[in-house]
ROKOL-984791 format. One record per residue: x, y, z of N, C-alpha, C in turn; residue in three letters. Coordinates in steps of 0.001 Angstrom, whole numbers, plus 524288, in hexadecimal, padded with zeros to 5 digits. Example, Ala and Ser with C-alpha at 12.3 -4.5 7.8 and 13.67 -1.06 7.14 Angstrom:
833867E9C681E788300C7EE6C81E78833907F31C81E78ala/832327F73681BA8835667FBDC81BE4832648001E81EBEser/
***
This chain:
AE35AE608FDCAD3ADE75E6326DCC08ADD55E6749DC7DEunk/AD827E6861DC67DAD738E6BC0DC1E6AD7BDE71BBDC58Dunk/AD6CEE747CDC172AD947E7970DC247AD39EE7E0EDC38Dunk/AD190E7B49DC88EACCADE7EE8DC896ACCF2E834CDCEB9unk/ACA2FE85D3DCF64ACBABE8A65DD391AC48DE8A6EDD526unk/AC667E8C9FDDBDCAC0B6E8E2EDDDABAC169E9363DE04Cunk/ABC14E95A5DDEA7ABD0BE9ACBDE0DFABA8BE9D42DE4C1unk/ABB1EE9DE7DEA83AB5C8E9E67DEE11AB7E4EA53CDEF4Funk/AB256EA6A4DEE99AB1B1EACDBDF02DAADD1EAE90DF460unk/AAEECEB1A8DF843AAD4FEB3A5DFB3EAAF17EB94ADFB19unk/AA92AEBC03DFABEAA96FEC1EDDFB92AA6E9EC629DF713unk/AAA47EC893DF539AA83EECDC8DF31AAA794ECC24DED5Aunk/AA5ECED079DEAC1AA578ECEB7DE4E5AA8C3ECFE7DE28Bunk/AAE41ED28FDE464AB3E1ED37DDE199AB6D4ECE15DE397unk/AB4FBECB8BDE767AB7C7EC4E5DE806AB453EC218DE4E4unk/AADFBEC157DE2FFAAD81EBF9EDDECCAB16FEBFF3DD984unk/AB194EC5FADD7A2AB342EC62DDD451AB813EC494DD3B4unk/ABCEEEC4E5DD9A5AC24DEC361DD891AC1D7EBE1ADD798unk/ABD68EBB6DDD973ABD47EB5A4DD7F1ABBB6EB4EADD2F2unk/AB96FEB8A5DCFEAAB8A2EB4F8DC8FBABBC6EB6DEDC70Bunk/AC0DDEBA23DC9CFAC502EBC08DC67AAC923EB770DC729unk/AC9FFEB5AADCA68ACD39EB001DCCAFACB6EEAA22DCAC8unk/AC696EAADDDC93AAC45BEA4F9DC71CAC6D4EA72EDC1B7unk/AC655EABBADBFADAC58DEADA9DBA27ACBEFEABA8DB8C9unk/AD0E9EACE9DBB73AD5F8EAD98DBD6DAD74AEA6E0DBC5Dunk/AD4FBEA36ADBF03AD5EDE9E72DC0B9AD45CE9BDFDBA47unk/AD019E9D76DB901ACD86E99FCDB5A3AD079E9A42DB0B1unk/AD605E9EA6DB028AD685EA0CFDAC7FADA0EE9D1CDADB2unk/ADE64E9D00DB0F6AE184E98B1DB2F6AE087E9338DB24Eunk/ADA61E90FCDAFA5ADAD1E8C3BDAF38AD790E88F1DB459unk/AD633E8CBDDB684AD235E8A8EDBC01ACDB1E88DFDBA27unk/AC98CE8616DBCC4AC4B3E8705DBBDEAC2D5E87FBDC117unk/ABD87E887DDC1F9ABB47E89FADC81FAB8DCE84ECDC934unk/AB8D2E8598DCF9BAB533E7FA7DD065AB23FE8409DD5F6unk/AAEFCE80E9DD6A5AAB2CE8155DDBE8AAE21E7F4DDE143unk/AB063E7B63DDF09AB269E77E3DE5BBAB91BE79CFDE5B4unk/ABA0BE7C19DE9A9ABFE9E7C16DEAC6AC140E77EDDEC33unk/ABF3BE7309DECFCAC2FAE6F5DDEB21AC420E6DCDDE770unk/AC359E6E9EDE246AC393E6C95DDE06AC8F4E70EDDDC3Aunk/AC841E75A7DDE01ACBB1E7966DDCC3AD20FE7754DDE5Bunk/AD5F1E7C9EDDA57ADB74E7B4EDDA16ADD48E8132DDBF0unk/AD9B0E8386DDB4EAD973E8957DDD83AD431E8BCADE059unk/AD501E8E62DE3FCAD0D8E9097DE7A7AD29BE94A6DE930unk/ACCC0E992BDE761ACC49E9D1ADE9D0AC9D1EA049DECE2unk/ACAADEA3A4DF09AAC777EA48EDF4BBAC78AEAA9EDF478unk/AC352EAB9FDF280AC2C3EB1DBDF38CAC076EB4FEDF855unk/AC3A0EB790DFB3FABF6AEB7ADE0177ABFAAEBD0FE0169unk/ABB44EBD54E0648AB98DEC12AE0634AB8FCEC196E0D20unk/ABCDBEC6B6E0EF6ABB85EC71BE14B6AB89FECAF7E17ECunk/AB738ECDACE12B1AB300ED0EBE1475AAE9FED098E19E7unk/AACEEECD2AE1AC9AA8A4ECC0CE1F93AAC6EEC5F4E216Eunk/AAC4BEC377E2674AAE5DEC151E2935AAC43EB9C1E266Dunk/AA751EBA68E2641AA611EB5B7E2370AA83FEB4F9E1F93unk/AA8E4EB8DFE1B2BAAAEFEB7B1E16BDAB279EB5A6E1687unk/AB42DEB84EE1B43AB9E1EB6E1E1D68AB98EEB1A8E2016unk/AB716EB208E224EAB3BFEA96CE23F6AB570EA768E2010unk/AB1E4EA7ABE1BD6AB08CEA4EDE19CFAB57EEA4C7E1559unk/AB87BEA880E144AABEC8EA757E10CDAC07DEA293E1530unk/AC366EA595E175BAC477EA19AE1C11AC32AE9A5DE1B93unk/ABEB4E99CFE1D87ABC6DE95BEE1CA5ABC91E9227E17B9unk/ABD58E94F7E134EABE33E9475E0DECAC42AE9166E0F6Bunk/AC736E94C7E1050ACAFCE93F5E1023ACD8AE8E8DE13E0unk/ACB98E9023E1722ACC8CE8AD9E1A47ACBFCE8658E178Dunk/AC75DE8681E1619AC26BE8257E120BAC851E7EAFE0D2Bunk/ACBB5E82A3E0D51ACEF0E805BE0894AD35BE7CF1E0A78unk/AD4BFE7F39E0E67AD95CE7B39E1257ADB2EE7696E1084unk/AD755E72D4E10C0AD6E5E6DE9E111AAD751E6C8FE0B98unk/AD6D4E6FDCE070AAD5E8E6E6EE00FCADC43E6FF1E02A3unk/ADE2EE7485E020DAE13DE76C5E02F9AE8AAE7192E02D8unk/AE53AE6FC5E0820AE9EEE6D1AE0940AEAA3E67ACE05C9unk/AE5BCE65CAE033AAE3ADE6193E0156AE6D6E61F1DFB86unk/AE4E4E6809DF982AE929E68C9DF303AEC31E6D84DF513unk/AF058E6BB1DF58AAF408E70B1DF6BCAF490E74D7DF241unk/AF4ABE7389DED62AF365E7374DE91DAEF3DE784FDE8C7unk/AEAF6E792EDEB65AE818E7B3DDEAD2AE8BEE807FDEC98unk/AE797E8450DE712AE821E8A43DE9EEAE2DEE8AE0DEB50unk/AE454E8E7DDF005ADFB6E916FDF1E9AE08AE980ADF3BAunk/ADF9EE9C15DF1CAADEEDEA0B5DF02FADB3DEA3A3DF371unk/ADD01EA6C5DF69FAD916EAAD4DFB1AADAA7EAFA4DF83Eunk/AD493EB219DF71FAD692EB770DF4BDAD0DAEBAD2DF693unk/AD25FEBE54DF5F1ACC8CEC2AEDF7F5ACCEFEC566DFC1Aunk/AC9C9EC5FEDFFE7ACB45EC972E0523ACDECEC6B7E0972unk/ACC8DEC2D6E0913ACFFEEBEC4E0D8EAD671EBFD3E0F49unk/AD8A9EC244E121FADE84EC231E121BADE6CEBDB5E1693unk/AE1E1EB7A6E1447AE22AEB4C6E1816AE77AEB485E1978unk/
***
């Protein structure tokens, strides 16, 4: 599998920014970015639990990966931001 990463952000504009510091991080590593986490070999999830929807919706994210999850074991997946899961 090629060596590409996805990066989903939810929240503030210092989790924007930790996210073009992590694509910036990855890409230097030889990553490229894609749109679809399935195509990805790495995934990242920047959350934000500030208001209750936005904790939904990590959550939900997260769930969302399970099934890829178990499919490429292979596959990292990375929770970082306000979320303590």
């Amino acid at each position: 599998m090629d060596k590409k990463y996805h990066i989903w952000t939810e929240g503030c504009q210092m989790n924007v920014a930790d996210s073009l510091r992590v694509a910036s991080a990855l890409e230097h590593l030889g990553y490229c970015p894609t749109q679809s986490a399935q195509e990805a070999s790495v995934i990242v999830l920047n959350t934000c639990v500030v208001r209750q929807s936005a904790e939904d919706k990590a959550y939900g994210r997260l769930h969302s990966l399970r099934p890829l999850k178990k499919q490429r074991p292979g596959l990292v997946v990375n929770l970082m931001g306000c979320l303590v899961a």
